[in-house]
C-alpha positions in Angstrom: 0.0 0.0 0.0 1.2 3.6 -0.5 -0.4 6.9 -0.6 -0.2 8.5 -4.5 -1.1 12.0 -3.7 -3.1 14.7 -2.0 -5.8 16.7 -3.9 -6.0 20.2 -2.4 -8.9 22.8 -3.6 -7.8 25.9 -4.5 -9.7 29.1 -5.6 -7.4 30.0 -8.3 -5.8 27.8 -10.8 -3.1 30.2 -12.4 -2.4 31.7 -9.3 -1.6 28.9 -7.7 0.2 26.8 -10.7 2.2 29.8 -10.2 3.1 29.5 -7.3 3.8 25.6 -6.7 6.1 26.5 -10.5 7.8 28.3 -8.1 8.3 25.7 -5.4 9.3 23.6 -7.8 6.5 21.8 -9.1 5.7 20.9 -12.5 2.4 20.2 -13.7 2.3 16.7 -15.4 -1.3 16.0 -17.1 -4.9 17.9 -16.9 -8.4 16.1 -16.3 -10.8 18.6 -16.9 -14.6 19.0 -16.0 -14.8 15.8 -13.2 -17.5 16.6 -10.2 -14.6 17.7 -8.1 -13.7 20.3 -10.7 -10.3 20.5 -12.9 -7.4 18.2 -11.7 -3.9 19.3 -12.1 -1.6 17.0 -11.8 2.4 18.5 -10.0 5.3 16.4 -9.9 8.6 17.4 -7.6 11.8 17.1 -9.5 13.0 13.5 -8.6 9.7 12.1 -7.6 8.6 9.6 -9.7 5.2 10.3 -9.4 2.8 13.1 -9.1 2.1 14.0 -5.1 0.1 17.0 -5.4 -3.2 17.4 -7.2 -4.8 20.7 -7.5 -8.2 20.6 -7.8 -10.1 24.1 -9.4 -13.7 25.1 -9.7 -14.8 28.5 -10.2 -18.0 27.6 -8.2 -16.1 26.4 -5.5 -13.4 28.9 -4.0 -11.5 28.1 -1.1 -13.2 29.0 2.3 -11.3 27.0 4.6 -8.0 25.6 5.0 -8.2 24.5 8.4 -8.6 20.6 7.7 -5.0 20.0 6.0 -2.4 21.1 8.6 0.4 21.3 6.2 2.1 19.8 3.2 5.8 19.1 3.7 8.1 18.7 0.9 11.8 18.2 1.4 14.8 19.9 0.0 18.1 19.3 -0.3 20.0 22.9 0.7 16.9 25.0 2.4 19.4 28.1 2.0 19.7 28.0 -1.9 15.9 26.9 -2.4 14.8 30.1 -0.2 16.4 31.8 -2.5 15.2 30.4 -5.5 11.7 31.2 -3.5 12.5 34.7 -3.0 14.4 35.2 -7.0 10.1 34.3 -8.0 8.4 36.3 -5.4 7.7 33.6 -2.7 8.6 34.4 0.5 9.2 32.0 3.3 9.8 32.7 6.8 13.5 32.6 8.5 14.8 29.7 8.9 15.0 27.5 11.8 18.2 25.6 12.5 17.6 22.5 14.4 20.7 21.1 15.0 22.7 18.3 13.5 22.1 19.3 10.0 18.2 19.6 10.4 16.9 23.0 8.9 13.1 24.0 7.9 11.4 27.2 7.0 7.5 27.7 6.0 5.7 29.2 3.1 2.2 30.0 2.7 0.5 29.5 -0.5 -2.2 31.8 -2.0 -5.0 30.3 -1.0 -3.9 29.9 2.5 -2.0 26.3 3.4 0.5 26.0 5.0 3.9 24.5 3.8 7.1 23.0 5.5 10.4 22.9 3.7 12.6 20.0 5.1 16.4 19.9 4.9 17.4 16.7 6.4 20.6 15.8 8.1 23.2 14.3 6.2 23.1 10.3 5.6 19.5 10.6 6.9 16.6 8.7 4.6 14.4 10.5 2.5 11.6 10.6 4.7 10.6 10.0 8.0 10.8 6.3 9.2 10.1 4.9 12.9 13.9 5.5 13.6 12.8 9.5 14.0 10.9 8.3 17.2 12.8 6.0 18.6 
């Protein structure tokens, strides 16, 4: 079993292709006019799938963002990719150092979620496994 991707509403489609262009998305395929609305499909540089679906309809802006926390998305130097952010009008907030090569920052996007940027320690895997709690 693994999960294939989050579909997250947003009020406007350019805006936020924008945006997520900036992160560092790219958008892989369209499915257009499905009950939800449009479906974009975004694909992180690496991944070798899509893990973010944007899902637009006009007649269904964003009013809450309140039931997804955050969306996390990790990087490997948090330094140059905030300034990548910042060289396409994104701004994220300063930095926090965490010690032992751990570093993350947040960005919000326009319709209001939240988003962690992850630089991991050296040698550590690409995501989180039950050796982060032990």
């Amino acid at each position: 079993m693994r999960m294939l991707h989050l579909g997250l509403r947003v009020t406007d489609l350019e805006r936020s292709l924008a945006f997520y262009t900036a992160v560092g998305y790219t958008a892989i395929g369209t499915v257009p006019q499905t009950p939800f609305g449009t479906l974009t499909m975004l694909q992180l540089p690496g991944d070798p799938f899509c893990s973010l679906e944007l899902v637009h309809d006009p007649a269904r802006p964003v009013t809450d963002t309140t039931a997804v926390n955050h969306l996390v998305i990790q990087v490997d130097d948090l330094a140059a990719t905030v300034a990548a952010l910042a060289a396409n009008a994104v701004t994220a907030e300063p930095p926090t150092d965490h010690g032992e090569g751990m570093h993350t920052t947040w960005l919000t996007d326009p319709d209001g979620y939240r988003i962690e940027l992850v630089q991991w320690p050296p040698g550590h895997p690409a995501g989180m496994t039950t050796a982060d709690f032990a």
